[in-house]
FIRO-158816 format. One record per residue (C-alpha): residue number from 1; residue in one letter; z, x, y. Coordinates in pm, 1 decimal, m for minus. Layout:
! residues N
R   i aa       up     east    north
R NUM  a        Z        X        Y
...
***
This chain:
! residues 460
R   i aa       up     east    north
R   1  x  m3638.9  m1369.5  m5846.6
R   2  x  m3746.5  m1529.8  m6159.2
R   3  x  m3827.7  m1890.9  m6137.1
R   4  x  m3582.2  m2010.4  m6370.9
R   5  x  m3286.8  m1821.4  m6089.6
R   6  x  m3429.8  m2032.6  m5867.5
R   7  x  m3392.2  m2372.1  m5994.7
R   8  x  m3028.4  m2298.2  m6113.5
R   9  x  m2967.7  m2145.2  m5737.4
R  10  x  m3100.0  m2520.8  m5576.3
R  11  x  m2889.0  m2703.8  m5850.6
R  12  x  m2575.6  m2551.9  m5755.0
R  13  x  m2680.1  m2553.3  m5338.8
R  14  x  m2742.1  m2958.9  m5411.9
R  15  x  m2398.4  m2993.6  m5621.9
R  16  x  m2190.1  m2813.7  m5420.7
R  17  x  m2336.8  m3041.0  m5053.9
R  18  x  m2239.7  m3392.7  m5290.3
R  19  x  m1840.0  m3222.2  m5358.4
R  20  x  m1822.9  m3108.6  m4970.5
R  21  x  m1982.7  m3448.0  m4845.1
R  22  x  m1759.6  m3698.8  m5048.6
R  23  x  m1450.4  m3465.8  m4926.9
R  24  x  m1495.2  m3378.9  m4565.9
R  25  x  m1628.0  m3717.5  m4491.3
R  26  x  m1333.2  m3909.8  m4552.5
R  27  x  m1113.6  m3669.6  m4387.9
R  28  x  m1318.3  m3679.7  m4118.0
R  29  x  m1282.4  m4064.9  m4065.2
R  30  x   m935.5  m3966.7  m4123.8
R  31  x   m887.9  m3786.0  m3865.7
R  32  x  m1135.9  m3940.9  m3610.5
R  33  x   m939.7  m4283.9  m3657.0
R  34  x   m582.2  m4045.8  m3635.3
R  35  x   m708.2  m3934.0  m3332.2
R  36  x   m807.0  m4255.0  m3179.1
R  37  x   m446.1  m4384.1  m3223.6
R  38  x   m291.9  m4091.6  m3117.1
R  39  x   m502.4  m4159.6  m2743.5
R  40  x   m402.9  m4536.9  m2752.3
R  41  x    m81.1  m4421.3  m2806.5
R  42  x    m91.7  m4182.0  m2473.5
R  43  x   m226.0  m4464.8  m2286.4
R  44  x     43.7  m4656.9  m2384.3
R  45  x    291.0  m4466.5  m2286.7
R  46  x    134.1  m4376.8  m1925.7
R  47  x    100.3  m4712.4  m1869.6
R  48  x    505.7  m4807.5  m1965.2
R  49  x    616.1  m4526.8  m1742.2
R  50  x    794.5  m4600.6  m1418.6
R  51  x    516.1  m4402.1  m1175.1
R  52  x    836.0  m4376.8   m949.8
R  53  x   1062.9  m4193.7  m1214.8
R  54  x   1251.8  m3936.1  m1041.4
R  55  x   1208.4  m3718.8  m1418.0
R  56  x    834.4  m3716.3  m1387.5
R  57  x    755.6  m3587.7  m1050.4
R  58  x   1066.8  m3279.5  m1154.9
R  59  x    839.2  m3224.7  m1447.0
R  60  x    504.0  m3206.3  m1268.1
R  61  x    683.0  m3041.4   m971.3
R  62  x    854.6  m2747.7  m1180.8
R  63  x    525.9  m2729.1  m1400.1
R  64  x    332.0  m2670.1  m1080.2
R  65  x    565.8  m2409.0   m971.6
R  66  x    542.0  m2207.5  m1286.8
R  67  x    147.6  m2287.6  m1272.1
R  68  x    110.7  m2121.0   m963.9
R  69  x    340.8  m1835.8  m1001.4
R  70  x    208.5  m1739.0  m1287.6
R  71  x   m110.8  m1723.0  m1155.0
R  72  x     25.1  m1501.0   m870.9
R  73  x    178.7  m1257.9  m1105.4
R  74  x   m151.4  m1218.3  m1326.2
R  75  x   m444.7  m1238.9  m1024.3
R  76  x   m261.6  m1207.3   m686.2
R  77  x   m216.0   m830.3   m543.1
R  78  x    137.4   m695.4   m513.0
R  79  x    216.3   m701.6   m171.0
R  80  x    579.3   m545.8   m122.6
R  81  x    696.9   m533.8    222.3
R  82  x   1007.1   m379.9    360.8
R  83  x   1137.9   m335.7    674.9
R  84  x   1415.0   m144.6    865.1
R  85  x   1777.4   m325.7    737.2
R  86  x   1571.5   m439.5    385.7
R  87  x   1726.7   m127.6    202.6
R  88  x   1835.1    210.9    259.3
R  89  x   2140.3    168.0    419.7
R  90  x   2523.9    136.4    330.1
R  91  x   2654.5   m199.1    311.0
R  92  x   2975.8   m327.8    534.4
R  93  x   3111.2   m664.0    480.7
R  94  x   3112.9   m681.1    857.3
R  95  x   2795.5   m618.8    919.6
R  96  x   2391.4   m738.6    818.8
R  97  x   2121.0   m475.7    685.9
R  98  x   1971.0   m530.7    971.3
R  99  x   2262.8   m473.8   1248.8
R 100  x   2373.1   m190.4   1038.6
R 101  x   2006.5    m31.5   1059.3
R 102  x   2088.4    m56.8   1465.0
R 103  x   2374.2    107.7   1434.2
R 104  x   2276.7    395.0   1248.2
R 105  x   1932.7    440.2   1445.5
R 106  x   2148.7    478.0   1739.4
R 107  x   2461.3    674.4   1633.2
R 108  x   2278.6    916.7   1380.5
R 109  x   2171.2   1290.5   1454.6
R 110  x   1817.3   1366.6   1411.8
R 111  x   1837.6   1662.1   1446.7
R 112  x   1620.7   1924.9   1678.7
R 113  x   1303.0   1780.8   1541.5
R 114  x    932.6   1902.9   1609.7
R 115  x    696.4   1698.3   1840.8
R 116  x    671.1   1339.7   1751.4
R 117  x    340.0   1266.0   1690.9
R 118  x    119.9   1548.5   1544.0
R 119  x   m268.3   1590.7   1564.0
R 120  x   m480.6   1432.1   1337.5
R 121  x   m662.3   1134.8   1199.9
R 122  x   m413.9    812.5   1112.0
R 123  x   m487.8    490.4    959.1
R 124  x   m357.6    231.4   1200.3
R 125  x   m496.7    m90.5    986.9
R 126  x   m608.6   m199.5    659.4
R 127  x  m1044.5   m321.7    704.2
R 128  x   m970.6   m663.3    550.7
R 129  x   m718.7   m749.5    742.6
R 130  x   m958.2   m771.0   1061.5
R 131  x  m1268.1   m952.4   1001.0
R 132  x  m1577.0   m986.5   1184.2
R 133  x  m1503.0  m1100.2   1544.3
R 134  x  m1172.7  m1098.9   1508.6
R 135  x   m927.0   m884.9   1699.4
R 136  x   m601.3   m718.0   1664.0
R 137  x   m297.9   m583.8   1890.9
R 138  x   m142.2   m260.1   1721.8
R 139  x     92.9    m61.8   1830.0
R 140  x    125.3    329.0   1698.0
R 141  x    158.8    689.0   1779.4
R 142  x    300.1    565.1   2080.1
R 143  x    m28.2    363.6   2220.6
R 144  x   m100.8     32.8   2249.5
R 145  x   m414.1    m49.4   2088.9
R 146  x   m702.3   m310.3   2100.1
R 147  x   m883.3   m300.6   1754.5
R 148  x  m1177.0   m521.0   1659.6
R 149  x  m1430.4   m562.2   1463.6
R 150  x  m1796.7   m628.9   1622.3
R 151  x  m2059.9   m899.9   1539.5
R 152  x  m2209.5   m611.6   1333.0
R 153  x  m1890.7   m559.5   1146.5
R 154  x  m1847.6   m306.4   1274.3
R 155  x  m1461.9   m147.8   1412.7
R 156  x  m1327.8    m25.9   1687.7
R 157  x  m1025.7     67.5   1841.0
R 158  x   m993.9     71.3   2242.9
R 159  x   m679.8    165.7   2465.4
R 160  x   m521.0   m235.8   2495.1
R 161  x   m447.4   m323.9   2878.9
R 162  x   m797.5   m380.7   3108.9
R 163  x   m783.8   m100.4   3408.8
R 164  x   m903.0   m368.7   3622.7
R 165  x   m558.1   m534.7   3623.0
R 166  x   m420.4   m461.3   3281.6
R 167  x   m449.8   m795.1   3039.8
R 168  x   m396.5   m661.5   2702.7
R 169  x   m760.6   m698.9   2561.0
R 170  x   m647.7   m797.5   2216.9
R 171  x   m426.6  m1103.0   2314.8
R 172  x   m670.4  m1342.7   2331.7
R 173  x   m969.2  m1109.0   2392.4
R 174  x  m1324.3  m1270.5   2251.2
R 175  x  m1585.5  m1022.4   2068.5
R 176  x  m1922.7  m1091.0   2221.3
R 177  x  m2165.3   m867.8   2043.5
R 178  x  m2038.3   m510.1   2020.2
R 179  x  m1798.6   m565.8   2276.8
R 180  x  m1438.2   m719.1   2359.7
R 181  x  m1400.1   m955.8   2695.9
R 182  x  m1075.3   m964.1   2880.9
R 183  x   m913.2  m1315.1   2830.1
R 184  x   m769.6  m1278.6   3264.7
R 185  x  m1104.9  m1226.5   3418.8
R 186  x  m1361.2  m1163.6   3134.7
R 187  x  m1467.7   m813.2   3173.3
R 188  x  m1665.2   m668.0   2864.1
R 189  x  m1608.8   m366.5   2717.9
R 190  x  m1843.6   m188.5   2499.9
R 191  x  m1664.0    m63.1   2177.7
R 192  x  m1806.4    275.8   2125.7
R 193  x  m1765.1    431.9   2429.0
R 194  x  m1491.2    181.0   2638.9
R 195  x  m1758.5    124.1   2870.9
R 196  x  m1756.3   m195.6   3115.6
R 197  x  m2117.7   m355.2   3050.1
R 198  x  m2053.3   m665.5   3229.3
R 199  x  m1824.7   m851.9   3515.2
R 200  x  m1862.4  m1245.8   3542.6
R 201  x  m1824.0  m1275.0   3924.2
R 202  x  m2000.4   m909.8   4018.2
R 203  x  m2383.2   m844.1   4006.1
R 204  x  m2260.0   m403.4   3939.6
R 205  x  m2032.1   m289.9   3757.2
R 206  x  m1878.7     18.3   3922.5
R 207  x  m1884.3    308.2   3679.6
R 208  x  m1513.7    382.3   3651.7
R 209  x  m1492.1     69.5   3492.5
R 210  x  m1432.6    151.9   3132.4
R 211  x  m1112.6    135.8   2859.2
R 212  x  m1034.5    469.9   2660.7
R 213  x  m1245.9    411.9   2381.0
R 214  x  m1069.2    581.3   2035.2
R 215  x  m1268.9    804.0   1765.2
R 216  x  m1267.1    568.7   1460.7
R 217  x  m1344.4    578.8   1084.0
R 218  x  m1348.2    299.5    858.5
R 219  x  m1299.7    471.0    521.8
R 220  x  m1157.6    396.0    160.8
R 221  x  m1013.2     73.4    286.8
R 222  x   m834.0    176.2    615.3
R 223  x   m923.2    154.0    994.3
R 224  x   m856.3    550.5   1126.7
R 225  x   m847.5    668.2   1503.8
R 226  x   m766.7   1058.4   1580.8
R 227  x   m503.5   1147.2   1797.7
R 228  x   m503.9   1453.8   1970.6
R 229  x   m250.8   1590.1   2259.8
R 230  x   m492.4   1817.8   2392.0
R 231  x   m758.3   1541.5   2366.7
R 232  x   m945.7   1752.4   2137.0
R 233  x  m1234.8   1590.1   1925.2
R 234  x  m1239.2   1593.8   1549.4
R 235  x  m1265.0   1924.6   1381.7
R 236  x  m1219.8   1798.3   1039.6
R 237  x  m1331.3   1480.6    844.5
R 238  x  m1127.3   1221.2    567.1
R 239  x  m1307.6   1241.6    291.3
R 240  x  m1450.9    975.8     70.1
R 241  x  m1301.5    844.6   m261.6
R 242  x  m1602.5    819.1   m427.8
R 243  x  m1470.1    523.1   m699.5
R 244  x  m1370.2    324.3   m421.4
R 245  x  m1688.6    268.3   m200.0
R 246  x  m1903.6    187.1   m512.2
R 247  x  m1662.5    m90.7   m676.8
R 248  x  m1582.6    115.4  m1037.7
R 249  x  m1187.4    108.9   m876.9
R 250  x  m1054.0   m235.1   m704.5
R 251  x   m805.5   m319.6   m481.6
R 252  x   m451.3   m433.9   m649.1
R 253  x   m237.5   m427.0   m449.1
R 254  x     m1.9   m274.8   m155.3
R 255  x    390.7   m169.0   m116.4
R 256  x    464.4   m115.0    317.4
R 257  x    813.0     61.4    380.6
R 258  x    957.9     95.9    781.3
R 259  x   1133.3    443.9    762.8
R 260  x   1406.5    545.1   1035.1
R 261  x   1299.7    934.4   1028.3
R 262  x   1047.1   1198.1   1194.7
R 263  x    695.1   1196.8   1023.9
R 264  x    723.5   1527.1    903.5
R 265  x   1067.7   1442.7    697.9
R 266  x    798.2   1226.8    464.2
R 267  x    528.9   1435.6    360.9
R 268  x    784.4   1746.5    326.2
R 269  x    878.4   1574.5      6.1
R 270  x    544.5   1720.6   m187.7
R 271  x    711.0   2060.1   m157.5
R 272  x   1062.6   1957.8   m223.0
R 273  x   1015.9   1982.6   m583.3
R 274  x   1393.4   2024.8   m667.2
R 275  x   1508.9   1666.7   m508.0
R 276  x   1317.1   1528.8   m812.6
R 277  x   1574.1   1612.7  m1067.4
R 278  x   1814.9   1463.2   m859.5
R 279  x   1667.4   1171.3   m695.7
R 280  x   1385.8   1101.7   m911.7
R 281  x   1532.3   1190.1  m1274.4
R 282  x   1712.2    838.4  m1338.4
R 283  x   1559.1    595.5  m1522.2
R 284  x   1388.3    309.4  m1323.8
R 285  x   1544.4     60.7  m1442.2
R 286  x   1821.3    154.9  m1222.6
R 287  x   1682.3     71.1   m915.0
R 288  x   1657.4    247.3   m582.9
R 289  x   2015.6    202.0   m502.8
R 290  x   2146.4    599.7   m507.8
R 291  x   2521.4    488.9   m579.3
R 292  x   2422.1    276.0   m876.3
R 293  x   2076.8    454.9  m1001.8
R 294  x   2321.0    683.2  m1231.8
R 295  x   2435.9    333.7  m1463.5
R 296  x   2566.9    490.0  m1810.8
R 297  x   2408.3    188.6  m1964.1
R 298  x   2096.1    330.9  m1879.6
R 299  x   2091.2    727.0  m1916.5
R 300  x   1952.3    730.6  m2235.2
R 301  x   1647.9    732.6  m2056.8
R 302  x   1512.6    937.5  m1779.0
R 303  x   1186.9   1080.2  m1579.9
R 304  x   1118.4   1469.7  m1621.1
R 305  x    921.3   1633.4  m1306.6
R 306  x    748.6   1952.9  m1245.1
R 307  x    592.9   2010.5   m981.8
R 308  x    411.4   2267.9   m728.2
R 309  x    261.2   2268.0   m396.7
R 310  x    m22.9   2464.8   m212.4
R 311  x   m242.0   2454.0     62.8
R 312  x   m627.4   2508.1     56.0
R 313  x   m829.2   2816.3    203.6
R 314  x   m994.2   2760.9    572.8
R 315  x  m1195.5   2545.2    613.6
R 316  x   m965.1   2340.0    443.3
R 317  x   m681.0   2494.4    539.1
R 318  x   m571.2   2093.0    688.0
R 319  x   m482.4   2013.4    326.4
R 320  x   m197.2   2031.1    112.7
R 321  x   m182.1   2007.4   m277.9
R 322  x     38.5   1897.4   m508.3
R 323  x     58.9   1886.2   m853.5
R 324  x    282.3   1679.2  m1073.9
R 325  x    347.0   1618.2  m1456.4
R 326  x    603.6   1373.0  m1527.2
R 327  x    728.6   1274.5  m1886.1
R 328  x    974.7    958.8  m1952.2
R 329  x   1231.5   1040.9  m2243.0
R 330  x   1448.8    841.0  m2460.4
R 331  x   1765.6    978.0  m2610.9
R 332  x   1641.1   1335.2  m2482.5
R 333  x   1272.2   1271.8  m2702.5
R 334  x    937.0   1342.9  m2606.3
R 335  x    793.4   1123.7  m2887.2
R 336  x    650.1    837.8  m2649.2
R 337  x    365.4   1009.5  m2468.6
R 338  x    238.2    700.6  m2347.8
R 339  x    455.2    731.8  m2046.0
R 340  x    305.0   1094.4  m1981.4
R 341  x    130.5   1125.6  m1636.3
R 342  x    m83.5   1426.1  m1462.9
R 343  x    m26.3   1342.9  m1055.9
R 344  x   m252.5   1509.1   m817.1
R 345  x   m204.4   1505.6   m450.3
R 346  x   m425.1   1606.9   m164.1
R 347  x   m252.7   1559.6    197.6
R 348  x   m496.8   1554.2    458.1
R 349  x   m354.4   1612.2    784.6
R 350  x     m9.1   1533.3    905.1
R 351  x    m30.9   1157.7    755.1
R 352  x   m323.2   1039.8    495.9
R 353  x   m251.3   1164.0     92.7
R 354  x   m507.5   1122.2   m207.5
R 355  x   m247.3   1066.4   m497.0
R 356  x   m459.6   1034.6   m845.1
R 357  x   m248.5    921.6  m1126.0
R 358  x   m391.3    959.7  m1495.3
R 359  x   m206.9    876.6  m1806.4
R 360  x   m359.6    869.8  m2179.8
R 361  x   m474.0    496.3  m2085.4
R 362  x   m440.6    437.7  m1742.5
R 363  x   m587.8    599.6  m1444.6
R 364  x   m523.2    495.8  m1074.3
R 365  x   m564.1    605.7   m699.4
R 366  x   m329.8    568.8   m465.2
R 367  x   m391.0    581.8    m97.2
R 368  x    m41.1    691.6    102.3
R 369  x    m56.0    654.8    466.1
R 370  x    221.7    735.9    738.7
R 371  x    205.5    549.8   1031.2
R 372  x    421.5    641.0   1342.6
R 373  x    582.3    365.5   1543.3
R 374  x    814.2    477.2   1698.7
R 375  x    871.7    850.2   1764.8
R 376  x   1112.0    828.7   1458.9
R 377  x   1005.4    514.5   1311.4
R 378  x    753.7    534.4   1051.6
R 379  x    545.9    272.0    829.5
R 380  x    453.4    423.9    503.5
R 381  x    209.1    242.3    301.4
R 382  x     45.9    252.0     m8.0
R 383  x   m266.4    107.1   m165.8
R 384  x   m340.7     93.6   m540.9
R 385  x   m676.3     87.0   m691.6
R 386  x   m738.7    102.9  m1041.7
R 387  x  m1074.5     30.6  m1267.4
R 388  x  m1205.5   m312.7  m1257.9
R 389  x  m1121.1   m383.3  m1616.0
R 390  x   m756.6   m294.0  m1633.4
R 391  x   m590.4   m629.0  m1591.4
R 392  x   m429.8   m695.1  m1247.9
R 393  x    m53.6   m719.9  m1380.0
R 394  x    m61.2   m383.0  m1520.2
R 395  x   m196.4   m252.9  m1140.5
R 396  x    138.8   m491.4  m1040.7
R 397  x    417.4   m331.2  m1264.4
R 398  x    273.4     19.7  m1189.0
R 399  x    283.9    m21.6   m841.6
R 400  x    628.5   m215.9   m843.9
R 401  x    772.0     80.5   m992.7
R 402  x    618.5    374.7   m818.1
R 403  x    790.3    159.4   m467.5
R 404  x   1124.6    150.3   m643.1
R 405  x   1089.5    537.9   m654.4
R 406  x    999.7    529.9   m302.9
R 407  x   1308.8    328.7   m208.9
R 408  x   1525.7    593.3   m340.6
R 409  x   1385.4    815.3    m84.4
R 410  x   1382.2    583.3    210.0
R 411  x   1783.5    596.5    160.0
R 412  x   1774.2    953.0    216.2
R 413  x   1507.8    949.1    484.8
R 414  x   1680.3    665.1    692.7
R 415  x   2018.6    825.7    706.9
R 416  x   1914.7   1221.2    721.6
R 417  x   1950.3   1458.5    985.5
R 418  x   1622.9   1704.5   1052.0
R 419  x   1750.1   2067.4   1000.3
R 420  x   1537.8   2260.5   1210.7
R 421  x   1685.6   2586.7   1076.2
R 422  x   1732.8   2488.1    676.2
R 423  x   1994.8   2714.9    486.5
R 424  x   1757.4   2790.3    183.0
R 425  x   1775.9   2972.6   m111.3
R 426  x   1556.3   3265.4   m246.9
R 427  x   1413.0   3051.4   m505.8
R 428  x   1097.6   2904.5   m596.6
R 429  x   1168.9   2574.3   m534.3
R 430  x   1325.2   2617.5   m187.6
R 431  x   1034.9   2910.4   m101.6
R 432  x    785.2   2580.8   m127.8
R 433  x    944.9   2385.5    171.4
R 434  x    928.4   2692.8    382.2
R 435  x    511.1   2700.0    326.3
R 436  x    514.3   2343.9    391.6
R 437  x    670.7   2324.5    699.5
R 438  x    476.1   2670.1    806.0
R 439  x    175.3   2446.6    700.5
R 440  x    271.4   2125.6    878.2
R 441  x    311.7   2320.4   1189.2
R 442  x    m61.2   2359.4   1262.8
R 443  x    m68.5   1968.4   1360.5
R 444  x    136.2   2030.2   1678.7
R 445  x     33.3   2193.4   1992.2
R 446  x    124.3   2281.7   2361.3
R 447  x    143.5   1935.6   2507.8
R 448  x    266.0   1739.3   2175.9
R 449  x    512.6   1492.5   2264.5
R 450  x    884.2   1568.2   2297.4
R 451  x   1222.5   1340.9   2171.7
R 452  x   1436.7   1444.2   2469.2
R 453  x   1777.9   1237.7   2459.2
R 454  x   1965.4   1106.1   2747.0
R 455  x   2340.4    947.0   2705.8
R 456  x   2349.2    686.2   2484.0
R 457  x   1968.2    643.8   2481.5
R 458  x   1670.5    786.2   2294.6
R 459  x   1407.8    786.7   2561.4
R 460  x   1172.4   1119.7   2523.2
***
């Protein structure tokens, strides 16, 4: 650059800082001293208002309420919980949810249903809902259980009442290293094995002194025992979600549903690929009420389905896939493909499914679980995880939505007989719940537990 460039480059940098400096500076006062009364003005004010004003602790109170819920529906997980008389049931003016449930528990038909609690590994407990040295009473697949979590962090899951004079070890039981102490006369007993390692007011402890000690997993989020009629051990493993135990998918939330129907009635919906189109096809806007799910305001917008179910070769031969694509129209169009989703399933056993969820910008996992109760009481929940950069409220509505679907099936479940000889058709669609329930049938055996009904009762 030539040196006269130069010079006429500094002249114009030096006359262009005077213009900026005589205009911004004045404005600058302007504001400053703007500013300064606008503060005096606020401290004014505070100081005239009547602390005791009805009107201001209304507004702080309703702007702390929209504070805090707002902060729920961005960060907090969904946690959707509904129990037996929360839905699924016909309404009478006479009657509540809940006394109706009662009612139709104890009047309905089940049906000749299989055994009630198959073989197999179940999740009895989500991991961070028991810490370390904490303990738990649970109750499933017809057991009362004693689960707790070891100095080491360990879990385990014992049988709950002491066989020296039956305390239930989880009421008030203390962890002392990798075992739980009776809270009636402080027995220990070792975790992994149910063993008695220690009696206060004995120097030996005779060696029939020990609790049934469960087989346990902790794995993708959820305390597991295995239950087996025969008392068989393990022959097959849950396997690991790989995006869950290194962090790349988080925890977002949960949805928990109490179902009045046998176990199998829930997972025999993978292969029922023609109830889609009828219970699944409205739009879900309309809610999981069945009578009110077909509003004309809303059909001009529904969910397509196809679907197909298999099961895998042996070894494998304990899992069941499914395959979904689903496609959300508007005014019979396929133009909005952001709604477009590929669903993959993989049931392991009679009660734990691997659902995988992708869309063109959204991917998820969702962990199903069936828990039995009651011999035809089920808890069905499900976890969603999704990647740590999709925003929590996304994970929310997602979530929200798949349980409304779920609802709609609960109202079948809760009020459905089991028909242990199905009038089916020779199609395709029907042809799939015959393999499933061929399939499901490995998971019973000789000594599988029986409903058997008395008058008026449903002992078994």
């Amino acid at each position: 650059m030539s040196a006269i460039r130069i010079l006429v480059v500094c002249a114009f940098v030096i006359l262009f800082s005077v213009i900026v400096n005589d205009t911004i500076q004045p404005l600058l006062r302007l504001t400053t001293i703007q500013l300064e009364k606008n503060v005096a003005r606020i401290n004014s004010s505070i100081r005239n208002t009547d602390i005791l004003s009805p009107f201001l602790y209304v507004a702080i109170a309703l702007v702390s309420f929209i504070a805090y819920h707002f902060y729920i529906l961005l960060f907090r997980p969904l946690n959707r919980v509904r129990i037996l008389g929360d839905l699924g049931y016909q309404k009478d003016g006479k009657f509540s949810m809940k006394e109706i449930a009662n009612i139709v528990k104890k009047r309905r038909d089940v049906g000749e249903i299989p055994p009630v609690y198959p073989n197999g590994w179940f999740a009895i407990i989500e991991g961070w809902r028991l810490k370390t040295g904490e303990t738990k009473s649970i109750h499933a697949i017809g057991q009362e259980l004693a689960v707790f979590r070891d100095e080491k962090g360990v879990a385990h899951v014992l049988d709950a009442y002491c066989p020296h004079m039956g305390a239930n070890l989880a009421i008030g039981g203390l962890v002392v290293g990798d075992c739980i102490q009776c809270p009636f006369h402080g027995w220990k007993f070792r975790g992994h094995d149910g063993k008695c390692t220690g009696i206060p007011y004995a120097e030996k402890v005779p060696d029939v002194a020990r609790a049934k000690s469960w087989n346990t997993v902790e794995i993708n989020g959820w305390i597991n025992v295995w239950y087996h009629a025969e008392g068989s051990e393990p022959y097959w493993t849950l396997p690991e979600i790989e995006e869950i135990t290194n962090g790349t998918f988080r925890y977002k939330g949960r949805t928990e549903h109490h179902v009045n129907a046998h176990i199998e009635e829930i997972p025999e919906n993978a292969a029922d690929a023609a109830h889609l189109r009828q219970v699944h096809r409205p739009f879900i806007a309309g809610g999981y009420d069945l009578n009110k799910m077909w509003n004309r305001y809303i059909s001009w917008a529904h969910h397509n389905w196809e679907a197909t179910w298999s099961q895998r070769p042996s070894p494998d031969d304990h899992i069941g896939c499914m395959e979904v694509t689903h496609d959300l129209k508007f005014f019979d169009c396929s133009l909005f493909r952001l709604f477009k989703l590929k669903v993959r399933a993989m049931q392991i056993g009679p009660a734990i499914v691997h659902i995988t969820m992708e869309g063109i910008f959204f991917k998820c996992i969702l962990l199903h679980v069936v828990t039995p109760m009651e011999p035809v009481v089920q808890k069905v929940v499900q976890n969603i995880y999704v990647h740590w950069a999709l925003p929590n409220i996304i994970a929310k509505i997602f979530l929200a939505g798949d349980a409304i679907q779920v609802e709609r099936d609960v109202s079948i479940w809760n009020n459905k007989k089991f028909q242990s000889k199905p009038v089916l058709t020779k199609t395709k669609e029907d042809s799939l719940i015959a393999r499933h329930r061929r399939w499901y049938s490995q998971f019973y055996s000789e000594h599988s537990p029986r409903l058997k009904f008395q008058k008026d009762t449903l002992d078994w």
